[in-house]
N, C-alpha and C positions, 0 to 999 in steps of 0.2 A: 672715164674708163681707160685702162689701160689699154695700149694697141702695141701689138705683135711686129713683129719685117713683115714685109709682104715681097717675096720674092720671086719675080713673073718671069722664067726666062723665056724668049721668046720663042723656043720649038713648041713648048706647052700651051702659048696661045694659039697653035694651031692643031689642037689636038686631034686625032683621028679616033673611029668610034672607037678601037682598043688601045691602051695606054698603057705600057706595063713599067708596071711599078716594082723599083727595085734598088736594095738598097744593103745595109749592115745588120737588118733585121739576125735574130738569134731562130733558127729553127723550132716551131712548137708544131705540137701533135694537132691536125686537122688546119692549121695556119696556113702553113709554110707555101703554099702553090696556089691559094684560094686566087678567085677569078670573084671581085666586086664589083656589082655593078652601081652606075652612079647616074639617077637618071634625071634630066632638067628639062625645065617646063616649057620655054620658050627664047628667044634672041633677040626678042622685042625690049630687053633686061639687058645691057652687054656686062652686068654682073657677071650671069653665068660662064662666058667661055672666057672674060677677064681673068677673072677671079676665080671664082666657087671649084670649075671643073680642074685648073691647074693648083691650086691650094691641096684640094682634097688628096688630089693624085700626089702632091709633094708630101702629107703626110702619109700615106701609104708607104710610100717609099723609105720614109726612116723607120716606120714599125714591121716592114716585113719583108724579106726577102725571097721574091719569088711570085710576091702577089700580082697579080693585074689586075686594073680597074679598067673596066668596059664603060665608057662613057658614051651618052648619047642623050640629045637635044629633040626634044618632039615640036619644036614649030608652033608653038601652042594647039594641038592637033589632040584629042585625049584618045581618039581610035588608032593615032599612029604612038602614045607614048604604051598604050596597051598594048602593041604587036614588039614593040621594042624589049618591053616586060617579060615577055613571053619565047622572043629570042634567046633573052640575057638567061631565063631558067632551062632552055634548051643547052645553051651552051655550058652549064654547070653550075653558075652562079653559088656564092656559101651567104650573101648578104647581100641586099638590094638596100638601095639609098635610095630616096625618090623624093624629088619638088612636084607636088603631081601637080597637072595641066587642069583639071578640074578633080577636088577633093571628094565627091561622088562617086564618079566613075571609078577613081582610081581604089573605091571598098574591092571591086574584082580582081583587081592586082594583087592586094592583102592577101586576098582568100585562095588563090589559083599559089602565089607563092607559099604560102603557110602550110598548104595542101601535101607541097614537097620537101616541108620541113625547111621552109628558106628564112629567116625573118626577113622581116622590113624596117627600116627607120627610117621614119618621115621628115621630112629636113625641109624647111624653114614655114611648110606647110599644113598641117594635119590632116590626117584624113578619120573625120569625125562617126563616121559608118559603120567601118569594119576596124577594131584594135588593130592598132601595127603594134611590132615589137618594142621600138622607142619611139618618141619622137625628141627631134635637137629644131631649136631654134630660135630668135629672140623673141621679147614676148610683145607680140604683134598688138595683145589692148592694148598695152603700154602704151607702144609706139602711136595708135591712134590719141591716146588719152594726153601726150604729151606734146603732139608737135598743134591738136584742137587748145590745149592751154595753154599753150605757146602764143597763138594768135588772136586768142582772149586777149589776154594778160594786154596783148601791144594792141588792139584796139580800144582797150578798155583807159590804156596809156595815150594813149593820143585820143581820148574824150571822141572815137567814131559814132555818127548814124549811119542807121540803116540795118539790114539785116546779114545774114552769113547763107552760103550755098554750100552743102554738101557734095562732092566729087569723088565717093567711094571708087571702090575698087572694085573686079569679076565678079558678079553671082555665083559661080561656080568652085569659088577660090574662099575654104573654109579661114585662109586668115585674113582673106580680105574682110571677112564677116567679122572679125575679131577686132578688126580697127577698126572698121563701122561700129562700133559696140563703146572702143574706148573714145572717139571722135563723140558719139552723143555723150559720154558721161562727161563731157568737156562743155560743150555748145550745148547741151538741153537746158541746163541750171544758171546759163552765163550771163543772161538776159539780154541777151540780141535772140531776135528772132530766126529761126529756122527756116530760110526762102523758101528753098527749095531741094533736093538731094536727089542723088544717080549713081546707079549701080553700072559700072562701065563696063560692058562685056570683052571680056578677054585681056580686059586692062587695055585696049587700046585706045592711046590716044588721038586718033581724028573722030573716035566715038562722041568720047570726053568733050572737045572741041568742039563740036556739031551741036551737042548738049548745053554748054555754057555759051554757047552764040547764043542759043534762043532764050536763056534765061537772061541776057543782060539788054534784048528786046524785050522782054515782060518784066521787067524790072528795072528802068530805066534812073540811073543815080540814088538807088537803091540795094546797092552793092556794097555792105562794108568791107565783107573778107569774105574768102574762100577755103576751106579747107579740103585741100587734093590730098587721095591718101598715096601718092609715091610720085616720083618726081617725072615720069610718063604724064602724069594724068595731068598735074602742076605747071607743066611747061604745055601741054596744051591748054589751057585754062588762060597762059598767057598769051596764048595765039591769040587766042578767041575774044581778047578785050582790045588786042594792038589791031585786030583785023575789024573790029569794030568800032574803031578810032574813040575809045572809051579809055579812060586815065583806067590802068591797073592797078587792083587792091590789093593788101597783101594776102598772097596764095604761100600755102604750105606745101612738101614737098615728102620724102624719104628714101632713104637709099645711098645719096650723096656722091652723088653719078657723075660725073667733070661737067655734063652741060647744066646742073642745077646747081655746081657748084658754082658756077660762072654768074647762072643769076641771081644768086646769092649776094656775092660780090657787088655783081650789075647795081643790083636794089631792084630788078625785076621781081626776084621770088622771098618771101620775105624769112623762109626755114628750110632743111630739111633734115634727116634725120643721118648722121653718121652709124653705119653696121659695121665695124671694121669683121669682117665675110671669116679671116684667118680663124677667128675662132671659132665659130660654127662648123668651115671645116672641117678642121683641127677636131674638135668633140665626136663630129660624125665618122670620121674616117677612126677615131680609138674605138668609137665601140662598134662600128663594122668589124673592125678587126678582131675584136672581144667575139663575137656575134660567130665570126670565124674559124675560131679557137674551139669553142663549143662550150663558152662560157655563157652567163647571161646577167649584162649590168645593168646594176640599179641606179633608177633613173632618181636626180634629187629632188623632181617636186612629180605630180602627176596631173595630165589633162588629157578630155575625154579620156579618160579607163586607161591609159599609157603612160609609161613611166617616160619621164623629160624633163628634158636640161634646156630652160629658160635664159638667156641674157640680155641685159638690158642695155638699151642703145642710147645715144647722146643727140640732143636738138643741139643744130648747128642754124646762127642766125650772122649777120653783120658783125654783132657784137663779140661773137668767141671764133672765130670763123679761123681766124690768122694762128690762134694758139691750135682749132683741131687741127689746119694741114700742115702746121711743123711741129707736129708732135711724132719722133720719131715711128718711123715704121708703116703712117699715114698710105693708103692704098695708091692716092693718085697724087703726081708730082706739081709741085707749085709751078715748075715750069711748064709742066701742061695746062693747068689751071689759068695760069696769069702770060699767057698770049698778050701780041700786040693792041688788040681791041682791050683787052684789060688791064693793061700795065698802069694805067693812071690809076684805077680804082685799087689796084691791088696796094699799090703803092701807098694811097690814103691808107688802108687797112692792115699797115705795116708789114706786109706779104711781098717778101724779095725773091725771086729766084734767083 
């Protein structure tokens, strides 16, 4: 897949909850002064205040002049990302963007917004409950279904026993549900067995860890592989075998976050999954704007009852690892990447900064 610049200057990574966005946009009717709100799920991810929230805010900036994006971070807290909601429609809001905190809760967001004529687009999230107006994001079975046959495929290649753990993602995170969905359509039919699986609340990882401690007590050298569905949950998975002085199997990852890129590299983690974020973005902040305008675009595929703009992400393993992060435009720099502790490996893997 193609990847975009990724251009972080750094007042932007310290965004404040109002961001105004401004630029050479051309004046339209109901546009021109709109107040976006842009609202993210948690900091447990440093996705979002990297990337997601200064991305977005830069494409505002070239589509309209005059706009602001109200950005704000719920903590993973879903009664603080609803008071946050509820601010952003007080303060005028023309288009809310939301990663909700839990995909449930956040049906009364929809509904309380929709109420005053706001849309919503659901962004990287869905929220399966109550229709939002769009949703943008990439498409999460995928992403389960390819980084589960990902680690097939290489245990199947090096003739592994034993069986596979499951390390899902939130209960309450409808795309976590979605790559628990593509993760079995990988592992059910692979013929490694199914050990064990966990649904890790909130995504966090000493969850995750606590979880995979006791499974590799009750399954002792009966570990082939792991499949972690993000690289949170992946990198604790590796606590949890290094802390249990047990050789680590290959665990999968996604996101492509600099500390799993590292054990990628390592030969700690054995995948994860590249998003380059610009373009989701990018998608979401055109049709906020659209949204703003007082247009209403059509989405190119549709799930849950909402029109959406799906894309599809790239497994990163050992083997491609060196062409994804010099391939122009790459989010995170090699030379962050390939640190002192990595310079040897990076080195093997043709990775110079």
């Amino acid at each position: 897949m193609k990847r975009y610049g990724v251009l972080v200057a750094a007042g932007l990574l310290a965004l404040s909850t109002t961001v105004t966005a401004c630029g050479s946009g051309t004046k339209t009717a109901g546009g021109t002064d709109a107040k976006i709100a842009f609202l993210m799920p948690d900091i447990a991810s440093t996705r979002y205040e990297l990337f997601d929230a200064p991305l977005f805010t830069a494409k505002m900036k070239e589509l309209c002049a005059g706009c602001q994006v109200l950005y704000q971070n719920a903590a993973a807290d879903p009664a603080k990302q609803q008071q946050q909601a509820n601010s952003m429609l007080a303060q005028g809001v023309k288009a809310i963007v939301i990663d909700p905190v839990d995909s449930a809760a956040a049906a009364s967001i929809v509904q309380a917004a929709q109420g005053q004529g706001v849309p919503v687009i659901a962004y990287d999230r869905p929220i399966p409950d109550k229709k939002a107006d769009y949703y943008i994001s990439f498409d999460n079975e995928k992403i389960g279904q390819l980084i589960a046959q990902s680690l097939v495929d290489h245990l199947k290649a090096t003739k592994a026993t034993g069986g596979i753990l499951q390390v899902n993602g939130s209960p309450t995170d409808a795309a976590a549900g979605l790559i628990k969905k593509g993760i079995h359509s990988a592992v059910d039919p692979s013929g490694f067995k199914l050990l064990a699986e966990f649904d890790t609340p909130g995504w966090t990882p000493p969850k995750a860890q606590e979880w995979v401690s006791g499974q590799i007590t009750r399954f002792p050298n009966q570990i082939a592989g792991v499949v972690a569905a993000n690289d949170g949950t992946g990198g604790a998975t590796i606590a949890a075998f290094k802390a249990a002085g047990a050789k680590v199997p290959p665990v999968t990852g996604n996101d492509a976050e600099l500390a799993a890129l590292q054990r990628v590299i390592s030969g700690d983690q054995y995948n994860t999954i590249s998003k380059p974020i610009k373009i989701v973005a990018d998608a979401a902040a055109t049709v906020a704007h659209e949204f703003a305008k007082g247009n209403k675009p059509a989405g190119k595929t549709t799930l849950f009852d909402t029109p959406s703009e799906l894309f599809t992400p790239t497994v990163v393993t050992r083997d491609n690892i060196a062409k994804v992060l010099q391939e122009p435009g790459f989010a995170v720099k090699i030379s962050d990447v390939c640190t002192a502790e990595y310079k040897a490996a990076c080195t093997q893997l043709g990775l110079n900064s």
